[in-house]
C-alpha positions in Angstrom: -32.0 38.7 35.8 -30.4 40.3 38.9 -33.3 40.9 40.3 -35.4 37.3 40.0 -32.1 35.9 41.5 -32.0 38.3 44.4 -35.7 37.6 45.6 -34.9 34.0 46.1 -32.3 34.5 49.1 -33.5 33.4 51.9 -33.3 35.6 55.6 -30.9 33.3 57.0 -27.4 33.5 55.8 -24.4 31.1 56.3 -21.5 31.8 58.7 -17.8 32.9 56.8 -14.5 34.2 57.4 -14.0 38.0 58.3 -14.6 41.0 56.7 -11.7 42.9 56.6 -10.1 46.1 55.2 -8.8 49.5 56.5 -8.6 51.7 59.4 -8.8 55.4 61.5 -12.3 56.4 61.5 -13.8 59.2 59.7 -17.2 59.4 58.2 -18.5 58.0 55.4 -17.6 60.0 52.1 -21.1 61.1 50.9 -23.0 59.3 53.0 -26.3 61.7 53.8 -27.6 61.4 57.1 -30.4 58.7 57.3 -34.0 59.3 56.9 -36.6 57.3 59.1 -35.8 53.5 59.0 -38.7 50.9 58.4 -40.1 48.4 60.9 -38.0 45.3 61.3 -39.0 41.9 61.9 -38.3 39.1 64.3 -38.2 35.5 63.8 -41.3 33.4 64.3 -41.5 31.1 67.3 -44.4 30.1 69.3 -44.9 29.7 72.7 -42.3 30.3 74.9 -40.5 31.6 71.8 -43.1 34.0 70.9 -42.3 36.5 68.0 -40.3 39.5 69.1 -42.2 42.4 68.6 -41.6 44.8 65.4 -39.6 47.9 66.0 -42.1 51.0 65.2 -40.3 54.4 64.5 -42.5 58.0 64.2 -40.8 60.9 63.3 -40.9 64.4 64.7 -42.7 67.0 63.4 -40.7 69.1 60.9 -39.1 72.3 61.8 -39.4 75.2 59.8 -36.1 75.2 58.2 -35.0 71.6 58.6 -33.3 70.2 55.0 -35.8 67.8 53.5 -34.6 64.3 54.4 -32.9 62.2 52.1 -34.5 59.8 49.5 -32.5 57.3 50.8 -32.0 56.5 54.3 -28.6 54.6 55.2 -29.1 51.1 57.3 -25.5 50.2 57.6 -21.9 51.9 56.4 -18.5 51.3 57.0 -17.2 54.6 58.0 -13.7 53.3 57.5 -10.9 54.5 55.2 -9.8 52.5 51.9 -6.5 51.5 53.2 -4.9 51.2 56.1 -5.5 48.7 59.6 -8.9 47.8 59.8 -11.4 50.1 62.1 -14.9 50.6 61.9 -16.1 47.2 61.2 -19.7 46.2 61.9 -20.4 42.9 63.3 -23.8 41.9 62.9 -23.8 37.7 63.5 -23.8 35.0 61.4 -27.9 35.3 61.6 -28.1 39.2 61.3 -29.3 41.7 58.5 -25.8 42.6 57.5 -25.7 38.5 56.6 -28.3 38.4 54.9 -28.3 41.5 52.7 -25.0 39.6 52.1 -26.0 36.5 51.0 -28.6 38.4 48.6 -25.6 41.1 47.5 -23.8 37.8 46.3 -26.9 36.7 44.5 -27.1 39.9 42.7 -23.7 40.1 41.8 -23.4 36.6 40.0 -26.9 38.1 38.2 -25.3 41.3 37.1 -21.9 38.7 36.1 -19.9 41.5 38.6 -17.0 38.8 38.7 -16.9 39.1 42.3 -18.0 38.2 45.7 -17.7 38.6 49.4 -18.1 36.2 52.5 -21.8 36.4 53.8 -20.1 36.8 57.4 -22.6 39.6 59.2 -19.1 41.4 59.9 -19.5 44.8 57.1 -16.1 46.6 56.4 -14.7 48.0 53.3 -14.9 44.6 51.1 -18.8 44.5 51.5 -18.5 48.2 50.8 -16.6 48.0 47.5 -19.3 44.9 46.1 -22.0 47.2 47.1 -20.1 49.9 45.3 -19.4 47.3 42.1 -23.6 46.7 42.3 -24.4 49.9 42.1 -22.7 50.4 39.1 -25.1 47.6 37.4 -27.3 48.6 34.7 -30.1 47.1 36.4 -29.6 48.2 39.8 -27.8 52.3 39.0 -31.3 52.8 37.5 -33.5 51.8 40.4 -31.0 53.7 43.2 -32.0 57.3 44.0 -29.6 59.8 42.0 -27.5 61.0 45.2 -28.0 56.9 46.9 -25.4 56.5 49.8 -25.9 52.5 48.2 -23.2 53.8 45.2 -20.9 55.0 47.5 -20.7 51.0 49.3 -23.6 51.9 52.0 -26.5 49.1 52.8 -29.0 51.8 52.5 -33.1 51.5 53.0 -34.0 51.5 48.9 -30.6 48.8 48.0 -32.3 46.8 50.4 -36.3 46.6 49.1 -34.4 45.8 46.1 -32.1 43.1 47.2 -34.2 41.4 50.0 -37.8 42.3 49.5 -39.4 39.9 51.3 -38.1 41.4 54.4 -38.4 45.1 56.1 -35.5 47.1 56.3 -34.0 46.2 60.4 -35.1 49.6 62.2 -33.3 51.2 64.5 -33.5 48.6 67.4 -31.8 46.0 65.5 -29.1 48.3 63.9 -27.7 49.2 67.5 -28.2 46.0 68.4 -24.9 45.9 65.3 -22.8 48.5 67.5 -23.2 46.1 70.6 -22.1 43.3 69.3 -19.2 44.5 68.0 -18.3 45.4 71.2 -19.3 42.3 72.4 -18.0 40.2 69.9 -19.5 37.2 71.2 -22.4 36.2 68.7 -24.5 33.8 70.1 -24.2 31.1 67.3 -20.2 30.9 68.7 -18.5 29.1 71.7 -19.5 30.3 74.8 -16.1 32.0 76.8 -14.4 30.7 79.9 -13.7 33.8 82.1 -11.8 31.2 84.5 -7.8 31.5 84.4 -7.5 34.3 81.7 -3.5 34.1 81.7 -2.0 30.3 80.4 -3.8 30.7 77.1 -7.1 30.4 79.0 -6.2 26.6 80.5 -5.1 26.1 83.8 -2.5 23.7 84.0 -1.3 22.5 87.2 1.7 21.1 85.8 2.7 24.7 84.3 6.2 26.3 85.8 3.7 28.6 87.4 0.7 27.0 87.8 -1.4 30.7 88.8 -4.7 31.6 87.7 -5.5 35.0 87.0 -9.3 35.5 86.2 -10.2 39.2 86.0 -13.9 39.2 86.7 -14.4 36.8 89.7 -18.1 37.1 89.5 -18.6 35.9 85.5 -17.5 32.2 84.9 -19.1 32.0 81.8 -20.6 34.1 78.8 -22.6 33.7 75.8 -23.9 35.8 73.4 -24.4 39.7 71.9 -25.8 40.7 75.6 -22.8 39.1 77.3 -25.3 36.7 79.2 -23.4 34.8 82.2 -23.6 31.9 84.1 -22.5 34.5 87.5 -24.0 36.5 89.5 -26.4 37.6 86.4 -27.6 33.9 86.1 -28.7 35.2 83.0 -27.5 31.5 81.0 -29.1 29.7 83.7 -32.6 31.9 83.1 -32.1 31.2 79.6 -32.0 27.4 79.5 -34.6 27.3 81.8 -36.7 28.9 79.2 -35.5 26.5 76.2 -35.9 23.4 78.6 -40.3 24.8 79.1 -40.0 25.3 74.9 -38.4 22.3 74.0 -36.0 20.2 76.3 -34.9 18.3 73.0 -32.9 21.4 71.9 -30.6 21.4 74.8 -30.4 17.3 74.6 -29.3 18.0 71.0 -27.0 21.2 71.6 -25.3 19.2 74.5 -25.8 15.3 74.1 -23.8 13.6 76.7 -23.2 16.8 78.6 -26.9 17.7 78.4 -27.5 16.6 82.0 -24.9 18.0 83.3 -26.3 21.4 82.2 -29.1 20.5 83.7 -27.8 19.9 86.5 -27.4 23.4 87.7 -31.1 24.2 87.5 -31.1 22.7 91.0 -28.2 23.8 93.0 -28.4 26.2 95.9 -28.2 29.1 94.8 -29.8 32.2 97.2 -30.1 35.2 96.3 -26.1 37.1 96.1 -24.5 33.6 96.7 -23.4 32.0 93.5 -20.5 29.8 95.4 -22.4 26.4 94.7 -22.1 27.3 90.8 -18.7 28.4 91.1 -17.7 25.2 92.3 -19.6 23.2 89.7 -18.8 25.2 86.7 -15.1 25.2 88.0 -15.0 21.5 88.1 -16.1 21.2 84.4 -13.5 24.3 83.3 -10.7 22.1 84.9 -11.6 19.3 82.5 -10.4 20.4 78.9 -12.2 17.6 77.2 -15.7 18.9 78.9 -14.9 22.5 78.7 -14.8 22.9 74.8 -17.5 20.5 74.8 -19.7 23.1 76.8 -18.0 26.0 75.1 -19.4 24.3 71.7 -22.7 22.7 72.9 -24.0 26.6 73.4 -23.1 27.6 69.7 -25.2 25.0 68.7 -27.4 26.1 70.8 -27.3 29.6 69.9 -28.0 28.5 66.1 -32.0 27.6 66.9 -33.7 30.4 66.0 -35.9 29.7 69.0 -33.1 30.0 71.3 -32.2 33.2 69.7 -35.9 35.1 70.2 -35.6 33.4 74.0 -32.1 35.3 74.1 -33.9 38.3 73.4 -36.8 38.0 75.0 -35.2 37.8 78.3 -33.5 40.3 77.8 -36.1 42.9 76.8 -37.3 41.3 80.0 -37.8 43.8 83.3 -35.2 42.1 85.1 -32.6 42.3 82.9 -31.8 45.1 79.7 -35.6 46.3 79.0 -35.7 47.3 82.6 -32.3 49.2 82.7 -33.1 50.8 79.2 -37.0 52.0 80.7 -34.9 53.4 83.3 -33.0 55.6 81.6 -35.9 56.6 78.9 -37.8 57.9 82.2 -35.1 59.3 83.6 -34.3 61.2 80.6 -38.3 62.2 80.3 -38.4 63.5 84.2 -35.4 65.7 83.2 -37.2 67.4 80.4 -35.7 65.8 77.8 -36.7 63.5 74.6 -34.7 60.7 74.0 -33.4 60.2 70.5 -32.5 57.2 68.5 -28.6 57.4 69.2 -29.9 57.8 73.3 -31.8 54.8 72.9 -28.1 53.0 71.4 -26.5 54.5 74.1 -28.7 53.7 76.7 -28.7 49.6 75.4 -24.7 49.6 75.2 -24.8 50.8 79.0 -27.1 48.0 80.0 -25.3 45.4 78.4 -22.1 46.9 80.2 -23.1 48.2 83.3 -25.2 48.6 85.8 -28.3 51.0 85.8 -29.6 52.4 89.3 -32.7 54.7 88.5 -31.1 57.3 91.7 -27.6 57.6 90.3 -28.7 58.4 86.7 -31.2 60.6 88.3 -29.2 62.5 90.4 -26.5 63.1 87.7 -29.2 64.2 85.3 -30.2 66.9 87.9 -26.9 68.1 88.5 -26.4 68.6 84.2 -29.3 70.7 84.1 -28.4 72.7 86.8 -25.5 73.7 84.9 -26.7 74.2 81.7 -28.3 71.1 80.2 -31.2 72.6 78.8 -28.6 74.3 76.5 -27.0 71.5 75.8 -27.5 69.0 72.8 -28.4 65.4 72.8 -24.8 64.5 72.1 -23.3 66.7 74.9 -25.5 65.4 77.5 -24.6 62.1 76.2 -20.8 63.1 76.7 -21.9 64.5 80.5 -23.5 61.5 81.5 -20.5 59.4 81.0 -18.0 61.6 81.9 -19.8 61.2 85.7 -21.2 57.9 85.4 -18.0 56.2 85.9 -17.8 52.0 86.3 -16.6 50.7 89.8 -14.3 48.4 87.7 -10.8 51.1 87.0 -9.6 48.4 84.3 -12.9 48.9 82.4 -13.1 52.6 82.9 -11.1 53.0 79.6 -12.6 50.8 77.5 -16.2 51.6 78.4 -15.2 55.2 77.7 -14.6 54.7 74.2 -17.5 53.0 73.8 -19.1 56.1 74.6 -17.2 58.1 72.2 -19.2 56.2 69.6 -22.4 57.7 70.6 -21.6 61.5 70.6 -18.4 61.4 68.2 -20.3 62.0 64.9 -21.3 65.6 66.8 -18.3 66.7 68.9 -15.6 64.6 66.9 -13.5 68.5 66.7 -14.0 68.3 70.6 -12.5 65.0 72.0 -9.6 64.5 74.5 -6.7 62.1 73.5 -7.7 60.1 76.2 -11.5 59.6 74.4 -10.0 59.2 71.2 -7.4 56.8 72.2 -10.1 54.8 73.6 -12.4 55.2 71.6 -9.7 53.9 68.9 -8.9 51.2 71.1 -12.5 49.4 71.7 -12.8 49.8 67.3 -13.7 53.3 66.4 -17.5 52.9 65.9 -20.1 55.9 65.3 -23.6 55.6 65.8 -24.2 57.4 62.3 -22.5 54.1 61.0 -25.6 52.3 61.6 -28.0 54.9 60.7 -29.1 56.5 64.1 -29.8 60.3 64.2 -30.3 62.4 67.1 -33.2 64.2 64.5 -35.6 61.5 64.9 -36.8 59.9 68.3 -36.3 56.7 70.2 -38.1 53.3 69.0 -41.0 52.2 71.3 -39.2 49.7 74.1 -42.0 46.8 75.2 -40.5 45.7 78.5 -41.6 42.2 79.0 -42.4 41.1 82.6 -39.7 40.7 85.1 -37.8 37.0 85.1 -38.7 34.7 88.2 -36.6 31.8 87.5 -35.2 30.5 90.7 -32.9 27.2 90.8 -34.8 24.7 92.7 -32.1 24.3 95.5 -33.2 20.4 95.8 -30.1 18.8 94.9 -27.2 21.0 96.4 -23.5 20.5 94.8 -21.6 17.2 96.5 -18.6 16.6 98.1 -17.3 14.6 94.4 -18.2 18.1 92.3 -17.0 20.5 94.9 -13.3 18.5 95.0 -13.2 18.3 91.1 -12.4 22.3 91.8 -8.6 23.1 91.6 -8.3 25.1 94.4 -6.3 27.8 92.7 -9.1 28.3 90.2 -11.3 29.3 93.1 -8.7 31.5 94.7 -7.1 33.4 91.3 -3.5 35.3 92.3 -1.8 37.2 89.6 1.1 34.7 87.8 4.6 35.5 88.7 6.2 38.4 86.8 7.8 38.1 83.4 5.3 34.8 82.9 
């Protein structure tokens, strides 16, 4: 019966609470290392909204001596520990994989009458890992599972998943790091878009307040939506975005936004050169400073962000030249003019580092060169992982430590014996992630990358902001100060 109930759930699976559970970080208890992953799919659009390519992965050829690999490749695990603060959790989206193999792990569970359930949230911690562990234990599914199956020890692994959602391929390795970055991120595209003016007062400016001060810490990002961190700053990735959904169907935003919808609009024809964003500043300050508008906009992208055309435009433009599929080819042929093949956990690490930072083709060059020259060819994928960061250092010092432990997570699972207490503290800090969590191996190589071409969305310029929008601007909002101690 379990299994007639679990190929009716459907691929997309409803938002819930949190997943939550335990913490520190070690690996999963007998969890093999992953075999090669299957192609995953993207959601159908047409088009602007074309459908996102599938993710192809080819293994290596098989070195004398290698172990054979295991029957059954893990997809997803959380490499937390039973009890304890919660660490390690996976977030995945309210319209991920790790959603929907939940919605279809609850199916199951009701058919094998386990008695329990979890919340089909896309966020995997050790709840979802003790109903996988209670399904495995059913008569129906034990006997399908390969004998030494990560699945009955709580992973999502490739064979629990033909079983549970057939009518979908196992997410390949693409889409599982695309898991690691958004819980970085944490900002899934079907919720609010965040403010980033006035960070202290709760996020509200107040001009009334006993210190009416606002502190934003990224001047250059006044707002950002979704896994990639897209921004309405100097990025303009929002802006490039809504263009696209506006040429695919203008009714979406009018629906996502109603009465604010041309107001969105509105910034499609500022004047905006290239490196001057102080037109949009203005305006989007303006709407910040009015609460009732700001949640308004805040909410009108979630909406937005729950179109499953808006969310293969997301990606699109971001697998774009200009934006991430540019700065990831980058490093792929700067690895390649090295001497060296990038693996699967390169390719995560290289997509976290776009997402986060910027890429220049010279810089990672020249720090390449100067790892070889002192040993690199020696080295292992990991520890030139581990060298690359070390020297490739963000300009902003209050991101330095949380972008190093974010690093951590893609050479930990190899040099975990070897960290500093600065990378583990950090790497603790930003949720102490591995890359082996989501099934990525430095034994297999990196997923084709099809780099779309580059963005050239420009804002028209034709209506430039007016004197009414630039004075709905505070003028502290557009010149931040730290608040007054002890506020």
């Amino acid at each position: 019966m379990w299994l007639c109930l679990a190929c009716s759930v459907m691929a997309q699976a409803p938002a819930g609470s949190a997943d939550t559970g335990a913490a520190a970080q070690a690996p999963p208890a007998n969890v093999t290392p992953p075999g090669p992953a299957q192609p995953s799919t993207g959601e159908a659009v047409t088009q602007e909204a074309a459908p996102q390519q599938s993710e192809t992965q080819q293994a290596g050829p098989e070195q004398a001596g290698d172990p054979p690999p295991p029957p059954d490749p893990v997809l997803y695990a959380y490499s937390g520990p039973e009890q304890g603060e919660v660490e390690g959790i996976l977030i995945d989206g309210a319209r991920g994989h790790i959603a929907t193999f939940q919605h279809a792990l609850n199916v199951a569970l009701l058919g094998c009458d386990a008695g329990i359930g979890i919340d089909p949230d896309g966020m995997f911690g050790p709840r979802t890992r003790q109903a996988i562990r209670r399904l495995a234990e059913c008569e129906g599914i034990a006997a399908r599972l390969p004998e030494n199956s990560a699945a009955r020890d709580g992973a999502i692994t490739q064979a629990l998943w033909s079983l549970l959602v057939p009518m979908q391929p196992p997410p390949g390795p693409r889409a599982r790091a695309r898991a690691l970055l958004l819980s970085f991120e944490g900002t899934d595209i079907t919720e609010p878009a965040r403010w980033n003016f006035c960070q202290n007062n709760r996020e509200t400016y107040d001009p009334r307040a006993e210190d009416p001060t606002c502190l934003t810490n990224d001047r250059w990002s006044y707002l950002t939506w979704g896994p990639n961190g897209a921004t309405a700053g100097h990025g303009r990735e929002i802006l490039a975005i809504l263009a696209r959904v506006e040429r695919f169907d203008a009714d979406l935003i009018d629906r996502a936004f109603a009465t604010e919808a041309d107001a969105v609009r509105r910034m499609f024809d500022l004047s905006l050169p290239l490196g001057d964003d102080s037109e949009l500043r203005r305006y989007l300050c303006g709407v910040y400073a009015d609460p009732e508008r700001r949640e308004y906009w805040a909410q009108g992208f979630a909406d937005l962000g729950r179109s499953p055309e808006v969310r293969s435009i997301y990606r699109r433009l971001y697998d774009s030249a200009s934006f991430d599929g540019g700065k990831i080819r980058t490093f792929l042929e700067a690895w390649r003019h090295a001497g060296l093949e990038p693996t699967e956990v390169d390719f995560a690490f290289f997509s976290d580092r776009a997402a986060h930072t910027a890429v220049r083709n010279v810089e990672i060059r020249r720090i390449l060169r100067r790892i070889m020259a002192r040993g690199g060819a020696e080295m292992t994928p990991a520890q030139i992982r581990r060298a690359f960061a070390r020297q490739a250092l963000v300009s902003n010092r209050s991101q330095r430590g949380p972008r190093m432990g974010r690093d951590v997570t893609y050479y930990i699972d190899a040099l975990d014996d070897s960290l500093t207490r600065a990378e583990r503290l950090n790497w603790e800090r930003v949720g102490a992630r591995r890359a082996s969590a989501v099934g990525l191996s430095d034994a297999r190589p990196a997923p084709d990358l099809r780099v779309g071409p580059p963005d050239r969305w420009r804002a028209s310029g034709t209506r430039p902001l007016t004197e009414a929008e630039a004075s709905s601007c505070p003028a502290p909002i557009l010149n931040p100060r730290a608040p007054r101690r002890g506020s």
